[in-house]
Every structure is written in structure tokens, then in C-alpha cells.
C-alpha positions in Angstrom: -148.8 -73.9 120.4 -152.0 -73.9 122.6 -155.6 -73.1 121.5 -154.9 -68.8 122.5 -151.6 -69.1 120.5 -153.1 -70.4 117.4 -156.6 -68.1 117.7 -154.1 -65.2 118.6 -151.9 -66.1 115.4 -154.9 -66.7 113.2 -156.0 -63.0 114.1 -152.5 -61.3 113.2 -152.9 -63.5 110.1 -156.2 -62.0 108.8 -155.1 -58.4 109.8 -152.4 -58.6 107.8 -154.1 -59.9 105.2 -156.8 -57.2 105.5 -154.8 -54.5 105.2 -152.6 -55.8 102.4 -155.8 -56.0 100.5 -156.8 -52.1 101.6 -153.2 -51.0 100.7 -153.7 -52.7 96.6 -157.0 -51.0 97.3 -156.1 -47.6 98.3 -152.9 -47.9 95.6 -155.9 -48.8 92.8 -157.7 -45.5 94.3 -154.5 -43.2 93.7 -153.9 -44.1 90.1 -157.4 -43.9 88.9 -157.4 -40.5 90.2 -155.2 -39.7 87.4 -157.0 -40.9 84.6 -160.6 -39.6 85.7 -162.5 -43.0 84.6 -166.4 -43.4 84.7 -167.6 -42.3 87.9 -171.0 -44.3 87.0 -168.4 -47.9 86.6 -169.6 -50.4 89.3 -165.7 -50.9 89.8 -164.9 -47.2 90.5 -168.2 -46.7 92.4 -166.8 -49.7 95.0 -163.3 -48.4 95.4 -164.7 -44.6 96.2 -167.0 -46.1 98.5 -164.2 -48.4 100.0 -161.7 -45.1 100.3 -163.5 -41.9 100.2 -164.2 -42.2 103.8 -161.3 -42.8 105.0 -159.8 -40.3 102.8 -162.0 -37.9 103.9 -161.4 -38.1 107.2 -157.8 -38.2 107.4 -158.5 -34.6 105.4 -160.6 -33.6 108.2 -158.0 -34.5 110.9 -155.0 -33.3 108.9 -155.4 -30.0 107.4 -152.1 -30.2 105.4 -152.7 -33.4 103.3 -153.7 -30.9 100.6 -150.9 -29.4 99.1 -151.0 -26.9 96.4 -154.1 -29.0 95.1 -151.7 -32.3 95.6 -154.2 -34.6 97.5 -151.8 -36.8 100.2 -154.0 -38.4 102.0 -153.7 -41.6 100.3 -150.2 -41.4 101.3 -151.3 -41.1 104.9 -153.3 -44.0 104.5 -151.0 -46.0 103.0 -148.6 -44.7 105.9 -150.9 -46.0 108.2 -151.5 -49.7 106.8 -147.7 -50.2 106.9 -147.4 -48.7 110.8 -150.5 -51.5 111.6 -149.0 -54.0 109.4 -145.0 -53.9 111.6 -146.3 -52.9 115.0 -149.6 -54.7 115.6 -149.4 -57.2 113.4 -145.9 -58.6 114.3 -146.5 -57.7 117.9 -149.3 -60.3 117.8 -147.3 -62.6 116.0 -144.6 -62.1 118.5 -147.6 -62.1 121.4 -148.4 -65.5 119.5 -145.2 -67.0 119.9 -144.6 -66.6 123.3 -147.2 -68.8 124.2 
């Protein structure tokens, strides 16, 4: 493997690892929506801050992620990391490799 190869497959590497992280992250999100913990917690104030945004927006952009008060869009989200994770990330691998 040359220098671009290795930089190339160092990059897929900490994608993926990135968003494996935001998945746990977004998963962690989900479930302490159902138990309504201490919004003043230094742990819960770092996960909204970490998903609210993105949550938000995908709300924005797709009106029907609110279902009869059901809130889907970390679904959506988590939809999303698992499209990055098997087409960019294993196309770079793959990109990688050819090298």
C-alpha cells in the first residue's frame, strides 16, 4: 500500500469509528427519553447538545418523523449512520484497496 492508500484507509477508519460512536450516542439519547432524567445532569446536558441538533433538523426537513406524538427521528438518524457506515465507509475502504 502506498502513502494515499494508507491516508485514504486511515480516513474510512476514523469515519467509521465516528459514527459508531454517534450511533451508541444517538441509541443513549432514545432511551433516556423514556425515563425523563435530570435535564440539569452534565451527562444529559452533553448528549442533548450532541443530538438535539441534528434531531431537530431532520424534524425540520421531514415533516412526518412525528407520529401520533411518536418522535422517529432518531430512527432517521440512526438510518443515516448505517447508510454512511456501508456506502462511504466501505467505498473508501474499497477506494483504499485499489491502490
Amino acid at each position: 500500500m502506498g502513502l494515499t492508500a494508507n491516508f485514504i484507509f486511515a480516513v474510512a477508519f476514523v469515519l467509521n469509528s465516528v459514527l459508531t460512536v454517534y450511533f451508541w450516542i444517538v441509541i443513549i439519547s432514545a432511551l433516556m427519553s423514556w425515563i425523563n432524567p435530570d435535564p440539569y445532569n452534565p451527562i444529559v446536558r452533553a448528549l442533548r447538545s450532541l443530538t438535539e441538533p441534528v434531531f431537530q433538523k431532520i424534524r425540520s426537513v421531514i415533516p412526518f418523523v412525528m407520529v401520533g406524538g411518536l418522535d422517529l427521528s432518531p430512527i432517521a438518524v440512526l438510518l443515516g449512520i448505517k447508510f454512511l457506515q456501508i456506502f462511504l465507509v466501505q467505498s473508501l475502504y474499497q477506494f483504499a484497496a485499489g491502490f
